[in-house]
C-alpha positions as CSV (number, residue, x, y, z in Angstrom):
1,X,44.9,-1.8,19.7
2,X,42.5,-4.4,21.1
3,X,43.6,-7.6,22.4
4,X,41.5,-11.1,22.7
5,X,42.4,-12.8,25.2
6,X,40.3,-16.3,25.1
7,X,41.3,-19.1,28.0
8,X,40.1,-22.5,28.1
9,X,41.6,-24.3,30.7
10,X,39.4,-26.8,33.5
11,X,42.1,-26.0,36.2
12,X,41.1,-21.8,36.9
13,X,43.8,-20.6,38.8
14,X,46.3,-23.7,38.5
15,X,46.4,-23.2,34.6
16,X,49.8,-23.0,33.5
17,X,48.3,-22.1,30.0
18,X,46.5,-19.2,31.3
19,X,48.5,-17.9,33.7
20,X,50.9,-18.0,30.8
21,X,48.5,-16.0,28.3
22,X,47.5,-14.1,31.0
23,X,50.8,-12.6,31.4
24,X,51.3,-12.0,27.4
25,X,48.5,-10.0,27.6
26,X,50.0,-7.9,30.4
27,X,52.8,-7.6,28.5
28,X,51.8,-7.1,25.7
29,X,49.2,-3.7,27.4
30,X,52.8,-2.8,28.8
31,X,54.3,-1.8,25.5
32,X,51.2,-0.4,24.2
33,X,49.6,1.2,27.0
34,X,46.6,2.2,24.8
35,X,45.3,-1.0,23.9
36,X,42.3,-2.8,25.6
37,X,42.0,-6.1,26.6
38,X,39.0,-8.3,26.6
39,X,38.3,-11.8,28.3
40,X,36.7,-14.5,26.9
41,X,37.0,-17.4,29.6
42,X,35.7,-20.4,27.9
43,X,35.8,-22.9,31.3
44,X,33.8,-20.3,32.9
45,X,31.4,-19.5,29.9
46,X,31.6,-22.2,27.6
47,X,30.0,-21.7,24.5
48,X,27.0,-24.7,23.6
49,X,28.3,-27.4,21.0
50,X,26.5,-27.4,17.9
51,X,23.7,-28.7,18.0
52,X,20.7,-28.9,15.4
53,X,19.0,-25.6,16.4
54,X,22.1,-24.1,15.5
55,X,22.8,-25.8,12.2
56,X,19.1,-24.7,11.7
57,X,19.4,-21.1,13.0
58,X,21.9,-19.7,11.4
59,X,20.4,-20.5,8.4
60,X,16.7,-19.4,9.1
61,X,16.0,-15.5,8.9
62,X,16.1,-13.8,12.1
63,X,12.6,-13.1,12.0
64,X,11.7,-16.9,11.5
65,X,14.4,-18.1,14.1
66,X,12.5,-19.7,17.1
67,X,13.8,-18.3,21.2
68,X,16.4,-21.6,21.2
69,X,17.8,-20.8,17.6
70,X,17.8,-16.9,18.6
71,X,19.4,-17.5,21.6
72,X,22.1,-19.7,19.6
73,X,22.6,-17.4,16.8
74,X,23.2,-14.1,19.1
75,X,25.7,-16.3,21.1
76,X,27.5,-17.2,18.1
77,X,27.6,-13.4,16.7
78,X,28.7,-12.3,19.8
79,X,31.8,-14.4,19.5
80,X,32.6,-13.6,16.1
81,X,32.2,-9.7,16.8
82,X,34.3,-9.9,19.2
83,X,37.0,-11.7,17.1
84,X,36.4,-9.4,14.6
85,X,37.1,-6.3,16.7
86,X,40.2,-7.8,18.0
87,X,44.1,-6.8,16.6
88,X,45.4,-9.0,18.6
89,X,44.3,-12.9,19.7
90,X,46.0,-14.9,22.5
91,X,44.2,-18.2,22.5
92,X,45.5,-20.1,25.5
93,X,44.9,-24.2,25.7
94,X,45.7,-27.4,27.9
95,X,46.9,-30.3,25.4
96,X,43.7,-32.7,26.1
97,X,43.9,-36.2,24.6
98,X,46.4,-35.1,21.8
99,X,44.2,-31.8,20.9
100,X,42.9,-28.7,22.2
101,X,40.0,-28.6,25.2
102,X,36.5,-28.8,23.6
103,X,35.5,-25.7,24.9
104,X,38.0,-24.0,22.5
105,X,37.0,-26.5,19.5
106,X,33.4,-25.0,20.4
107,X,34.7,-21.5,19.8
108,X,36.1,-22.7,17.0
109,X,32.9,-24.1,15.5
110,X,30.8,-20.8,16.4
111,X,33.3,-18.5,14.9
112,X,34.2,-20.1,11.5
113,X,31.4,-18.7,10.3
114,X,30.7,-19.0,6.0
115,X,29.7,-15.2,5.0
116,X,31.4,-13.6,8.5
117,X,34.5,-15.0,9.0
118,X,34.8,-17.0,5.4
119,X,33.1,-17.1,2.1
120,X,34.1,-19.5,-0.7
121,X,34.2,-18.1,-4.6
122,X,35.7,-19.8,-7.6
123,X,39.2,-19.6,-6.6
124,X,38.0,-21.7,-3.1
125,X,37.2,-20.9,0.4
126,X,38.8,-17.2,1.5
127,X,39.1,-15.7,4.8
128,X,37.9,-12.6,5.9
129,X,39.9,-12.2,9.3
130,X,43.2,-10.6,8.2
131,X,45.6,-8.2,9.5
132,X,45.4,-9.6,13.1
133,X,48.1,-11.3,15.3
134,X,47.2,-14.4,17.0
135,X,49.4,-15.8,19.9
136,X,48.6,-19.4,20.9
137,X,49.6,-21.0,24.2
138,X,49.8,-24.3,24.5
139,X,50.3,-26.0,27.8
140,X,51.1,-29.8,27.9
141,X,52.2,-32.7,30.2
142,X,55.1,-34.5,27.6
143,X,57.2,-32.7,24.9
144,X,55.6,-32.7,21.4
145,X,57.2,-30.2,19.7
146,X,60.3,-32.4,19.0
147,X,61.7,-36.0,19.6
148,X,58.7,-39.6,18.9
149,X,56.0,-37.9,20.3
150,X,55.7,-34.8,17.6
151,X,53.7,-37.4,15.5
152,X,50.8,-37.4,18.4
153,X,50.4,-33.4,18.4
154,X,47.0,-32.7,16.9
155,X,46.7,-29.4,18.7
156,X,48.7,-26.9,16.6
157,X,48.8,-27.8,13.2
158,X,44.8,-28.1,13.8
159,X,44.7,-24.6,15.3
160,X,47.0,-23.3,12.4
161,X,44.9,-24.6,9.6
162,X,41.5,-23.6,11.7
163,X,42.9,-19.8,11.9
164,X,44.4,-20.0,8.7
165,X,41.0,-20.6,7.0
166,X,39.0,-17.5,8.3
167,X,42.1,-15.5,7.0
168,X,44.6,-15.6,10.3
169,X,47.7,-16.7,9.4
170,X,50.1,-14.4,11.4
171,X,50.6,-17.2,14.3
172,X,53.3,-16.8,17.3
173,X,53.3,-20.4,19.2
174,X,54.5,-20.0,23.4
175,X,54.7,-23.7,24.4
176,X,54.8,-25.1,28.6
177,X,55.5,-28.4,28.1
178,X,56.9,-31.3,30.0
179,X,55.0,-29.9,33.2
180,X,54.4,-33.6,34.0
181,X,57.4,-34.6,34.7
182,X,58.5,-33.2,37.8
183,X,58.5,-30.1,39.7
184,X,62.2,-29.4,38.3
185,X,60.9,-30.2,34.4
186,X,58.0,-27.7,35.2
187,X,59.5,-24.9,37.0
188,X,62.1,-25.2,33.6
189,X,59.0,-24.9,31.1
190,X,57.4,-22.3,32.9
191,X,60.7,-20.0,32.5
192,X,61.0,-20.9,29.0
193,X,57.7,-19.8,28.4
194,X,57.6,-16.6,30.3
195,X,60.9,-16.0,28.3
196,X,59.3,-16.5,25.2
197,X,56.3,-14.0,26.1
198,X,58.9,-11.4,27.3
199,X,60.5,-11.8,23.7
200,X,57.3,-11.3,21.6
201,X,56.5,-8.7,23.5
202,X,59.7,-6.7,23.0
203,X,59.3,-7.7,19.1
204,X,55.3,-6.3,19.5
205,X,56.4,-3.3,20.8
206,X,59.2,-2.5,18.4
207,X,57.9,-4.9,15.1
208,X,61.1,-3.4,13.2
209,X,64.1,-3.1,15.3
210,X,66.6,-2.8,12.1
211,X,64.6,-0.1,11.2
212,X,65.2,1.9,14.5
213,X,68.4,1.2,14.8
214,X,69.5,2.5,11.5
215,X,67.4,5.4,11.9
């Protein structure tokens, strides 16, 4: 098994989203020792917004393609070979403005790809990405998934329909929210979470437990 691990967060090693993925990841090597893990850090190594030698490059042949749309294009393949590789995708995520961080949405852009990671046909737009397991972690300040403010949560059902569209629907969601509101309301979230990740990890590791135990 090969798991992605792509973090996005501004705040390194203060990152309760990463520090959160971080440890799923572990976990997750734990209970299949076999499986590699590779890094994708996208506050360290953003990947450049679109831009118009991009929108141009990707659709000029390779041998037409000048050194900025080259440069763009291998950038961009990179990304979606590695996401095509991957079993297993933890996408980790601060709750910015209502939404994910813009280096993610970035990643986003470059790996939605039409003819890699999507094609469209008569029935509409299909996904090619299937089979994987996608684990997103979403760290934020207030509580959105419940209660007035579940209205103002852009980030997940935007990631859901996002992954959904290049063909990954098998989505697990580990949330750390309410960090902002005191070291008690943090501490709280932060155990919540790490419970959560212990819990998909057992489930990873043994994806039918009725199964065993009738056995």
């Amino acid at each position: 098994m090969s798991i992605l691990l792509v973090t996005s967060s501004p705040r390194g090693s203060a990152s309760h989203s990463t520090r959160i993925a971080t440890e799923l990841a572990h976990k997750l090597q734990e209970a299949d020792p076999s499986a590699s893990l590779v890094l994708r850090d996208l506050a360290a190594h953003p990947l450049p917004h679109i831009d118009s030698d991009y929108a141009s490059g990707i659709h000029t042949p390779p041998e037409k393609r000048n050194a900025r749309q080259a440069e763009l294009v291998r950038a961009s393949d990179a990304a979606v070979d590695e996401l095509a590789a991957a079993d297993t995708i933890i996408l980790a995520t601060g709750f910015i403005n209502f939404s994910i961080s813009s280096t993610l949405k970035s990643w986003i852009d470059h790996v939605a790809r039409a003819g890699r990671t999507f094609s469209y046909g008569e029935s509409g737009p299909k996904g090619h990405l299937t089979g994987k397991k996608v684990y997103i972690v979403l760290a934020s300040g207030g509580v959105y998934s419940e209660g007035a403010a579940v209205q103002f949560d852009h980030a997940i059902p935007y990631l859901r329909t996002a992954l959904a569209f290049i063909g990954l629907t098998d989505v697990e969601i580990v949330r750390i929210e309410g960090v902002a509101m005191g070291p008690e309301a943090a501490d709280t979230a932060l155990k919540k979470a790490t419970a959560r990740v212990t819990q998909l990890a057992l489930a990873a590791g043994n994806p039918h437990p009725a199964a065993a135990v009738a056995a």
